[in-house]
C-alpha positions in Angstrom: 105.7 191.9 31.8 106.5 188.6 32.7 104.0 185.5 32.8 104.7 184.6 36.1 101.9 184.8 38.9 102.2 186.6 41.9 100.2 186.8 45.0 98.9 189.9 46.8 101.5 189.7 49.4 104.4 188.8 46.8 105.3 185.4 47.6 103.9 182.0 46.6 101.6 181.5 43.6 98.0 181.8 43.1 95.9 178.5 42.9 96.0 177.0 39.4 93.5 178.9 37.4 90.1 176.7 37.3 87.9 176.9 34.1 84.1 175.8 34.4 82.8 172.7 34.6 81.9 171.0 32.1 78.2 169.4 30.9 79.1 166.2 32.3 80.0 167.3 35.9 77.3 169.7 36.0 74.9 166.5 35.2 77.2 164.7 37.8 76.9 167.2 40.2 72.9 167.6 39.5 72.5 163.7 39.7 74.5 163.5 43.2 72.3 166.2 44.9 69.2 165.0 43.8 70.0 161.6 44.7 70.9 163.4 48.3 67.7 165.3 48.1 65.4 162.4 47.8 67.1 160.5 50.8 66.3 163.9 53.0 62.4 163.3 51.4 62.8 159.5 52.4 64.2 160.4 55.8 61.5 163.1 56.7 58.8 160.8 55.5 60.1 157.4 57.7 59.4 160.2 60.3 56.3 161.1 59.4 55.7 157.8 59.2 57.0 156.5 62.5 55.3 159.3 64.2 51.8 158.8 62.6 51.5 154.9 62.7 52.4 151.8 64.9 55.6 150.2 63.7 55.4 146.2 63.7 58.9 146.5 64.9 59.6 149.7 66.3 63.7 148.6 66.6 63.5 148.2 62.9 61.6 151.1 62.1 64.3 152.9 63.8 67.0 150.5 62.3 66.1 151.4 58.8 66.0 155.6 59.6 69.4 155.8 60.8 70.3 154.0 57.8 68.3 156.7 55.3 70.1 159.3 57.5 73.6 157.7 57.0 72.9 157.2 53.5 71.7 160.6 53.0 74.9 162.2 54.6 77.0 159.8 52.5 76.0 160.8 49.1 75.5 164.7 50.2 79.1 164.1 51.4 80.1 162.5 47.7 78.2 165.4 46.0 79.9 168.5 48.2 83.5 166.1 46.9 81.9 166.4 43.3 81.2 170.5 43.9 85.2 170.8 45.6 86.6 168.4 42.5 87.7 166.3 44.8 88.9 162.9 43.8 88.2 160.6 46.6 84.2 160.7 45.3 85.0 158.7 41.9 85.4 155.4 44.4 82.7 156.7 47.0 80.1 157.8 44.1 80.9 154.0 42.6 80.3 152.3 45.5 76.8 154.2 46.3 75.8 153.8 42.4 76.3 149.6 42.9 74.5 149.3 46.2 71.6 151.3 44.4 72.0 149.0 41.2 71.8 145.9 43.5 68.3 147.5 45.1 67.1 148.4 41.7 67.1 144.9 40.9 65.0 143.9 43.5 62.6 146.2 42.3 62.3 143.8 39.3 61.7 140.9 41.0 59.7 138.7 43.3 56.3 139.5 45.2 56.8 143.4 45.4 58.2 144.0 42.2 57.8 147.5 41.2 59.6 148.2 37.7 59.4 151.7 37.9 60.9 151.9 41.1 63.9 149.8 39.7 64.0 151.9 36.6 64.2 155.0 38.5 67.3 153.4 40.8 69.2 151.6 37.5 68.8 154.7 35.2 70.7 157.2 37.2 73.2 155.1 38.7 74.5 154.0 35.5 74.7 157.6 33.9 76.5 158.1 37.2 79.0 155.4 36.9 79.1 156.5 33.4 80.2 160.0 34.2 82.7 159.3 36.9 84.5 157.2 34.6 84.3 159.3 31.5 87.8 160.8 31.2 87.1 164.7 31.0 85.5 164.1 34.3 88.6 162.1 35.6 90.5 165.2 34.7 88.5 167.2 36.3 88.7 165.5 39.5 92.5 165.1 39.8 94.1 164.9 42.4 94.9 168.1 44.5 96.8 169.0 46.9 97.2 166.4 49.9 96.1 164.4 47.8 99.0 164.8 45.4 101.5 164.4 48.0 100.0 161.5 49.5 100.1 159.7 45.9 103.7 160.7 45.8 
């Protein structure tokens, strides 16, 4: 027997073989849905808010929900890449994880600083950005596919 692969139907070859993920992209992988999981919270409860009370601004009440939404759908969209191993989230997840770091550091600061809050933004995003450019997790997301063709 011969180590060659063969498909049910006896031409091509299967998908390369895919082993688990490792620790770091499952925290990777936790991190990015639980990131997307507390925008949903923060969207349902601008909602609940804009339903319950009067808005000094209700065109920026609505402003700043279509951004949670857009944000949420934006980092679900980064962690469904992270799920598929897809490489295009390394930039995406990098991005997201700086615009957080940037907000985090308002937390520290000025009239409304909240430390906590800004520990609970920096904290993540750096294990984040950490993780995405650890290389076992650069191998991981290679690039497949199109994308291989397109890089050729």
């Amino acid at each position: 027997m011969s180590n060659e692969l063969y498909t049910p139907d006896g031409g091509g070859e299967y998908p390369p073989f895919r082993r688990r993920p490792s620790r770091g992209m499952v925290l990777l992988r936790t991190l990015l849905f639980a990131e997307a999981a507390l925008l949903a919270v923060a969207a349902l409860w601008l909602v609940f808010e804009l339903l319950t009370e009067q808005p000094a601004s209700l065109v920026s009440a609505l402003v700043i929900l279509a951004l949670t939404v857009v944000a949420f759908a934006f980092v679900l969209a980064i962690a469904i890449g992270a799920l598929r191993r897809q490489s295009w989230i390394r930039g995406a997840g990098i991005g997201w994880q700086l615009m957080q770091i940037a907000v985090a550091a308002g937390c520290f600061q000025g009239i409304y600083a909240n430390p906590a809050a800004g520990w609970a933004l920096l904290a993540p995003s750096l294990v984040v950005i950490v993780l995405l450019l650890a290389p076992g997790i650069r191998n991981q997301l290679g690039a497949s596919g199109g994308d291989a063709e397109a890089l050729a």
